[in-house]
C-alpha positions in Angstrom: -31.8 4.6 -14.7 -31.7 2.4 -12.2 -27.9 2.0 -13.2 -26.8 5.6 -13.1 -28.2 5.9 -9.8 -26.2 3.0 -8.2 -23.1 4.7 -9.4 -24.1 8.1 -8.5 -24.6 6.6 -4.4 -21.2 4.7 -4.9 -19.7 8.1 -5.9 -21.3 9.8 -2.8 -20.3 6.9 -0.5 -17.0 7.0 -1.8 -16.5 11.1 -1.8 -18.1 10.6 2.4 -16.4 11.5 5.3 -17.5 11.3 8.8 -15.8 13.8 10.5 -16.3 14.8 14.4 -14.5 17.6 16.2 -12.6 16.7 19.7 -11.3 18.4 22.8 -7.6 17.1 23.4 -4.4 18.5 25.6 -2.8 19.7 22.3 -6.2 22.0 21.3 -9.2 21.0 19.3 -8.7 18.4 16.9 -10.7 17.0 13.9 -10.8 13.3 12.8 -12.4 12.2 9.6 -12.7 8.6 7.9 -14.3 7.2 5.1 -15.4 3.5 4.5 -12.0 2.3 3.7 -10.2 4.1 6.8 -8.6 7.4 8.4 -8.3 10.2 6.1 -8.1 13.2 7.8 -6.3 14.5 11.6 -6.2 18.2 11.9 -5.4 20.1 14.8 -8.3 23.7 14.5 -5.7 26.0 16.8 -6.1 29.4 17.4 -10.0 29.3 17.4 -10.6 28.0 13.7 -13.7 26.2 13.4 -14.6 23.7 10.6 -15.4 26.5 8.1 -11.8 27.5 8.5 -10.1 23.7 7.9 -8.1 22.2 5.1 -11.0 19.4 5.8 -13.3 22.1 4.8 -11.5 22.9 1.5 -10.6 20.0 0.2 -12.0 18.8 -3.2 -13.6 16.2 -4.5 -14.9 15.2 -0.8 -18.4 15.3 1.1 -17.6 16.0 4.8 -20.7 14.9 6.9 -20.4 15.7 10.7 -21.4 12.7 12.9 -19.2 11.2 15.9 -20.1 8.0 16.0 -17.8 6.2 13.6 -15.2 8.5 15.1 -15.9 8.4 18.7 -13.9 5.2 19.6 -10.9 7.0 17.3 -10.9 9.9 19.6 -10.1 7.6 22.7 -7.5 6.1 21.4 -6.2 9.4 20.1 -6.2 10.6 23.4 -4.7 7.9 25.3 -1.6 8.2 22.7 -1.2 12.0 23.1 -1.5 11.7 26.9 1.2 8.4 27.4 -0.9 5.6 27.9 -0.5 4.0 24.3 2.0 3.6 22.1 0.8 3.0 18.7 -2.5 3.4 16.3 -3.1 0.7 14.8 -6.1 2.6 12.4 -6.6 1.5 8.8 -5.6 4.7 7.0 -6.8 6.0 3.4 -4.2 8.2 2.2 -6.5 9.8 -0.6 -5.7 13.3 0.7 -2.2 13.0 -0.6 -1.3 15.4 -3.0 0.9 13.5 -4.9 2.3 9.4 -5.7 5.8 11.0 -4.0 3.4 12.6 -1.0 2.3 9.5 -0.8 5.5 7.6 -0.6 6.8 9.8 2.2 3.6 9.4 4.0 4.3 5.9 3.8 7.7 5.7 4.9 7.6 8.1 8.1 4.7 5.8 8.9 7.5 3.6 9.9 9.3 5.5 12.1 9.1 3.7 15.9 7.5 5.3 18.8 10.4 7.2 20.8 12.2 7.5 17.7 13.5 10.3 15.1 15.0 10.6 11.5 16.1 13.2 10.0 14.3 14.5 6.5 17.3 13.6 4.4 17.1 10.0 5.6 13.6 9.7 4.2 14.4 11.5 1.1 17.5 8.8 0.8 15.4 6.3 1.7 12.7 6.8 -1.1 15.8 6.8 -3.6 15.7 10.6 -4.3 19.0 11.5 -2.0 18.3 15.5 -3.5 14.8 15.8 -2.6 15.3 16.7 1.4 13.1 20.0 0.8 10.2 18.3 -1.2 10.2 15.5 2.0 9.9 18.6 4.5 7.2 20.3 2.0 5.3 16.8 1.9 5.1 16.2 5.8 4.2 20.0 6.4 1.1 19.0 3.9 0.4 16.1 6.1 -3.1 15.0 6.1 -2.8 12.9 9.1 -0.5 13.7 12.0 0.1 11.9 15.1 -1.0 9.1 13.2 1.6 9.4 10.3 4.0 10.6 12.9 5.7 13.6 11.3 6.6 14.2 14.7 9.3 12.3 14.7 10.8 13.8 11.9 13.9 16.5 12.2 16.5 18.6 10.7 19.8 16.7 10.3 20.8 19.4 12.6 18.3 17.8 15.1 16.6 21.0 14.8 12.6 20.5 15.2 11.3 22.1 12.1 8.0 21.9 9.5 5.6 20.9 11.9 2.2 21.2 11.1 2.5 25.2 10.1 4.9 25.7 12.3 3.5 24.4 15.3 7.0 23.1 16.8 5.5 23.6 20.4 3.4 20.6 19.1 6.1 18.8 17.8 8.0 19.2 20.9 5.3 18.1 23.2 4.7 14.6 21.3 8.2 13.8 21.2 8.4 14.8 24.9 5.6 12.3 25.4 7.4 9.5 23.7 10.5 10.3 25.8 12.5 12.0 23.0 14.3 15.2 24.9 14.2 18.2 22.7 16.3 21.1 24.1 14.8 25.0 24.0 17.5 27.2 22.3 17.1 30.7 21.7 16.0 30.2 18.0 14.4 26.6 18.1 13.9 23.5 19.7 16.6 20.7 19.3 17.0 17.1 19.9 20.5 16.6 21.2 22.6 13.6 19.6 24.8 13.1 22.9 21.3 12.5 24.4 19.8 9.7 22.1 20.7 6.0 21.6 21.5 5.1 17.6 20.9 2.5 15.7 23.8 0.8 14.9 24.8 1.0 10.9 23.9 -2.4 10.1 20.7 -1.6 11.9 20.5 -5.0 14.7 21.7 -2.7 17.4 21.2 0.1 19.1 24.5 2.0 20.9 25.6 5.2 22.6 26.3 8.2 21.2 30.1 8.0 21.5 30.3 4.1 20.4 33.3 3.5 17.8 30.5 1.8 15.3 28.8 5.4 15.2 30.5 7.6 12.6 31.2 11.4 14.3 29.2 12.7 11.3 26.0 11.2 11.3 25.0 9.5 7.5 21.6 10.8 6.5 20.0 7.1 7.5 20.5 7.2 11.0 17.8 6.6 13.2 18.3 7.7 17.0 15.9 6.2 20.4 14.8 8.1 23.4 15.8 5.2 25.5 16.9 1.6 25.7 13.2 0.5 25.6 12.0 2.0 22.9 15.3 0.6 20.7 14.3 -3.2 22.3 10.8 -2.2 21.5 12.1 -1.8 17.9 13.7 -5.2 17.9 17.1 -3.8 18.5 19.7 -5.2 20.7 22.0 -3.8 23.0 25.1 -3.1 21.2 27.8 -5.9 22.9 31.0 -3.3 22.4 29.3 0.1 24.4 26.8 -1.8 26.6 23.9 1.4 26.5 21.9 -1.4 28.8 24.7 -0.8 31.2 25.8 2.3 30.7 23.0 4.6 30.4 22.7 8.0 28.8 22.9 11.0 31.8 20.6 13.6 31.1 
């Protein structure tokens, strides 16, 4: 007896999450964790409550409402989202992953710098599955945790902002805007111009400009561009000793 009921409270405990809804400049947004770390960001737009969440439907999961194992999340959240910090450093517990391959691109868009993108065909490349482009996109649209997993930083080779979140590019946008990434209105999408971003040179110690003679004029799939010079020393890159972006900045 005494047994079954030990298991049955490490099944609860495991099954927990402490979830707290929170105010933010992007709309209302919902952070879970459980024991071993973050599980869950959702952004509740357009009036949904919890009732109405993926949280909410998941299975196999006992949300519990309480803010204070959340509470210090939220501030850091919110300095991130409004400029004044630059990474999360959270434990994350990636149980909400639909699949081992959800999980793999979860992991690998996790490494994505701040003030950084990639395209979706990079990551599928990069996960040794060169075809799978659309399953990448399908995996980061399920995202259980964005901002944190920064799917944000994720585009169409096209540099097209797409995916996000259901469709919330607007949010997409804004985060990258935060991060100094310039995405361009156009009359069907937003778009992250390549004449406007720094790249990682192919060998990946440097970062050049656009029109440097080590950049190919067709981008390859692994590409990785910068918002700015920072951001690509931030990342361990150095300026590229042929173009000189430290001298020769980008005019936007």
């Amino acid at each position: 007896m005494r047994e079954r009921l030990e298991t049955r409270l490490a099944d609860l405990r495991r099954r927990a999450l402490v979830y707290r809804i929170f105010p933010s400049p992007l709309g209302p947004i919902l952070i879970a964790r459980s024991e071993e770390g973050v599980t869950c960001v959702e952004y509740l737009v357009g009036g949904r409550d919890f009732a109405h969440s993926r949280l909410a439907r998941m299975p196999g999961v006992e949300p519990i409402e309480d803010g204070a194992e959340v509470e210090g999340l939220y501030g850091e959240l919110l300095d991130f989202v409004e400029g004044r910090r630059s990474r999360l450093a959270w434990p994350l517990d990636l149980r909400l992953a639909r699949s081992d391959f959800h999980r793999a691109v979860l992991t690998a868009t996790a490494r994505i710098p701040y003030g950084a993108v990639r395209s979706y065909a990079g990551i599928a490349r990069e996960l040794g599955r060169p075809s799978a482009t659309r399953a990448v996109a399908q995996a980061l649209r399920w995202n259980p945790l964005p901002i944190v997993v920064p799917c944000h930083r994720v585009i169409g080779l096209s540099g097209a902002l797409t995916g996000y979140a259901g469709d919330k590019l607007t949010l997409k946008q804004r985060l990258l805007s935060v991060e100094g990434v310039p995405a361009v209105k156009t009359a069907h999408d937003f778009r992250v111009p390549r004449d406007a971003m720094y790249v990682r040179s192919p060998d990946g110690s440097a970062y050049c400009l656009p029109s440097c003679t080590w950049i190919p004029a067709e981008p390859p799939h692994e590409l990785t561009l910068f918002g700015s010079p920072a951001h690509a020393e931030a990342a361990g890159l150095e300026p590229c000793s042929d173009c000189h972006p430290d001298l020769h900045p980008i005019s936007r």
